[in-house]
N, C-alpha and C positions, 0 to 999 in steps of 0.2 A: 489561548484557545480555552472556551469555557468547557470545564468537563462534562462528559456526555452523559442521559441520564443510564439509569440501569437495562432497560429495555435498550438502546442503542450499543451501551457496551457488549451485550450479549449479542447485538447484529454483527457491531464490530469484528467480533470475538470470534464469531462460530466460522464453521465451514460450509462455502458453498457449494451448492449445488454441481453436477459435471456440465450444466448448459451453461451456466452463469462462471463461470472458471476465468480467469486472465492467464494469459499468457506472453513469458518473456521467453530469453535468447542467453544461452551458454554459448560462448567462443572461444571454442579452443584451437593453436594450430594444427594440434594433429587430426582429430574427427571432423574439426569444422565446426558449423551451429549444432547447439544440439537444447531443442524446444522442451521449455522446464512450462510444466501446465499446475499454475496455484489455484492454492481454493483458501486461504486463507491470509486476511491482509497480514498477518507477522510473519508469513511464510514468504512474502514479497517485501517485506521491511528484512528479512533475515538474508535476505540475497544479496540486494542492492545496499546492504552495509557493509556485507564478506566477502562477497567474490566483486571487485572490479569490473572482471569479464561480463557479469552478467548487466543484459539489455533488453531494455523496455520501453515500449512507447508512453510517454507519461502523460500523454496527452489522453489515449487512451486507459492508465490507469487512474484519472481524475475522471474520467466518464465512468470508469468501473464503482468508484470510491463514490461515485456518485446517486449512481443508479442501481444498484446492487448490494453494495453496504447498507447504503442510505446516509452516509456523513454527509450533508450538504454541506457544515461548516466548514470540515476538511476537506472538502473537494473546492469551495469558495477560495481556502487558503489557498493550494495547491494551483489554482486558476493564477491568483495576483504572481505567483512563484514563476508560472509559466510565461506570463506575460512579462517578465524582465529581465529573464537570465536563460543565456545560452543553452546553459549546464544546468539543468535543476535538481541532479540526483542530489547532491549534498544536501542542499534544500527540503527537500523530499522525505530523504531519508532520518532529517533531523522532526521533520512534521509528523512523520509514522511513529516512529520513535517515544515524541511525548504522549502522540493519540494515545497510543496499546499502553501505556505508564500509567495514564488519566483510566483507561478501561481497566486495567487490574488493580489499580487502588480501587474505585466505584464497585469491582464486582467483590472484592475483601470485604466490604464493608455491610455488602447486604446480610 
């Protein structure tokens, strides 16, 4: 993934808006679902690497990542990801992962 310039890491980076929000799925046995509402991609890269339980439609969050970030190139990866594997979290999680690594080295640097 080529690193993103400094204007994207800071879209990347920042917090969205309360209209513009994704939303995943805690499941627990005892309370049940319980709706976690993010505003920022490492707050949904933070989930989907710590808590197992938690779920998301990733299909969904590639349309978020897409249209709301604005990573087309991470949302392009995230596409080829969905289109061959059952299970994309691993995938997913490993793509967010270098993204937010690429944006915090780019914005150190400015």
């Amino acid at each position: 993934m080529n690193p993103p310039s400094e204007e994207l890491a800071v879209r990347i980076t920042r917090e969205v808006d309360w209209d513009e929000r994704i939303e995943g799925a805690l499941f627990d046995p005892g309370p049940g679902e319980m709706v976690e509402r993010l505003f920022r991609l490492e707050d949904v890269y933070n989930l989907l690497s710590g808590l197992p339980n938690f779920q998301m439609d990733f299909h969904g969050l590639k349309n978020w990542i897409h249209g709301v970030i604005g990573d087309e190139e991470l949302a392009d990866l995230m596409d080829e990801v969905l289109s061959r594997s059952r299970d994309p979290r691993q995938e997913t999680v490993l793509l967010l992962g270098e993204r937010l690594q690429q944006c915090a080295q780019v914005l150190r640097e400015k």
